[in-house]
N, C-alpha and C positions, 0 to 999 in steps of 0.2 A: 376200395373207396366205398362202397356198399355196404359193406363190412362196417365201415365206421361210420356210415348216416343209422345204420340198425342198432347198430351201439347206443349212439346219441338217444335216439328216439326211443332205447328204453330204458333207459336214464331218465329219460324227461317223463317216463311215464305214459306212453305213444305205443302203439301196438303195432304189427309187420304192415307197414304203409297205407293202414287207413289215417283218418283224422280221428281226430278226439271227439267224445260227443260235447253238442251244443250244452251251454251254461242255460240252466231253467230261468227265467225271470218268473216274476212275480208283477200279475198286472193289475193294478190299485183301481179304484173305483176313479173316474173321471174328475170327480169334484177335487178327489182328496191329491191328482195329481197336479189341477193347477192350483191347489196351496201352497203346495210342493216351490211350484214353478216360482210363482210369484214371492215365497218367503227365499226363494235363493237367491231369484232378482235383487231381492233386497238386499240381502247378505253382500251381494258381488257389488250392489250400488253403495251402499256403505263401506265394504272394503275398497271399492275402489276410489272413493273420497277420503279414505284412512288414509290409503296409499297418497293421493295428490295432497294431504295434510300433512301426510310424514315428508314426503318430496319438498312442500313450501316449509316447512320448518326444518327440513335440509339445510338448505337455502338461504335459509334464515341467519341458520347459526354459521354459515359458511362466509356470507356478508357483512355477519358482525363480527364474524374472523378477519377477514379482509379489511374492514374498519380498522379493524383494534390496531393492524399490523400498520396498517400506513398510518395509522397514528404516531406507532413506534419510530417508525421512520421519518416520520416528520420531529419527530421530540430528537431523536439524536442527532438530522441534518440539525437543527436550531442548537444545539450543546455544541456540533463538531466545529458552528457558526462560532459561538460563543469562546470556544476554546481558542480557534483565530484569530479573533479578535483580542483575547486578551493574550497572547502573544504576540501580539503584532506590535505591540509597545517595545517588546524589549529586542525582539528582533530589529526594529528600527535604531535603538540603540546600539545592539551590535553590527548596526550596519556605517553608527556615524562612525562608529571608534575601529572599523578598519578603514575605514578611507581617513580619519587623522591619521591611524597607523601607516598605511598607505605614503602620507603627504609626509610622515613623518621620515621613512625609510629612506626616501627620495632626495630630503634635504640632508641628512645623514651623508648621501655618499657624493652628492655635492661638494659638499664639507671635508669628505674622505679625499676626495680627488683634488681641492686644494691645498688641502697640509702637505699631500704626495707633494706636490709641487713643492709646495716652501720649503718641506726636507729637501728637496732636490737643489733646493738654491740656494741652502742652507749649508751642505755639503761640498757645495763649490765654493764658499766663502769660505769655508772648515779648510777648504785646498789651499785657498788664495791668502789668507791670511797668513800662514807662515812662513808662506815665500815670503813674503810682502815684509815680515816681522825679520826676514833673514837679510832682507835685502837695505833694512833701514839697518840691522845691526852692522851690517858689511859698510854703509855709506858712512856711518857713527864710527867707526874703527876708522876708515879709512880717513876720516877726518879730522880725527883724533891726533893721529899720524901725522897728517900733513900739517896739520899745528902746532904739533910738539916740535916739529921738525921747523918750523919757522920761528917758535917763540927760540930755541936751540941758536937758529943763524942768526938771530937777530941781539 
């Protein structure tokens, strides 16, 4: 482990476990240092009003973003209005023409259910009529008969 802090440390340009010597500064005359002072003041007070200018014109354009959008949203809630509304005409129309269809379909099997019938009473008279046609023919012969047979005795 030693081994490799001695390593590092001459790598980095460090010698067997002392420190490195101090950095010399340079010490300026008094006057010239609160120029110094005061023109960075400046510097930092004007960057820092940069910075709160840049942050309000963030802001700015961020709001006029936000603007623009709910603008947009408002223009196409008002088209999606617009577009309901003008289907709402024909929709009302396709709404009268299934309920005629509706009323229509109803009286349809109304109508279906009494033909049913009338065929059905239709088909019994289809029955009854032959007998009936058989039974005048039979009464007509027989009668015939008994006529011929009197006009005959007489």
């Amino acid at each position: 482990m030693n081994s490799q802090r001695s390593e590092y440390r001459s790598l980095a340009g460090g010698g067997e476990g002392g420190r490195r010597p101090p950095i010399p500064r340079r010490s300026a005359p008094p006057e010239e240092t609160d120029d110094v002072k005061q023109s960075l003041l400046r510097y930092v007070d004007l960057g820092g009003m940069r910075v709160e200018e840049q942050i309000q014109r963030e802001k700015l354009v961020e709001a006029v973003a936000i603007k623009e959008g709910v603008e947009d949203l408002r223009a196409v809630a008002e088209d999606f209005a617009l577009l309901v509304e003008q289907q709402q005409e024909p929709l009302d129309a396709v709404r009268v023409n299934v309920t005629a269809a509706l009323d229509s379909v109803a009286a349809g099997r109304e109508q279906i259910a009494e033909a049913s019938e009338r065929n059905a009473s239709s088909r019994k008279l289809f029955c009854f009529f032959p007998i009936f046609l058989t039974i005048v023919a039979i009464g007509s012969l027989v009668a015939l008969f008994f006529k011929g047979k009197i006009y005959k005795d007489t």
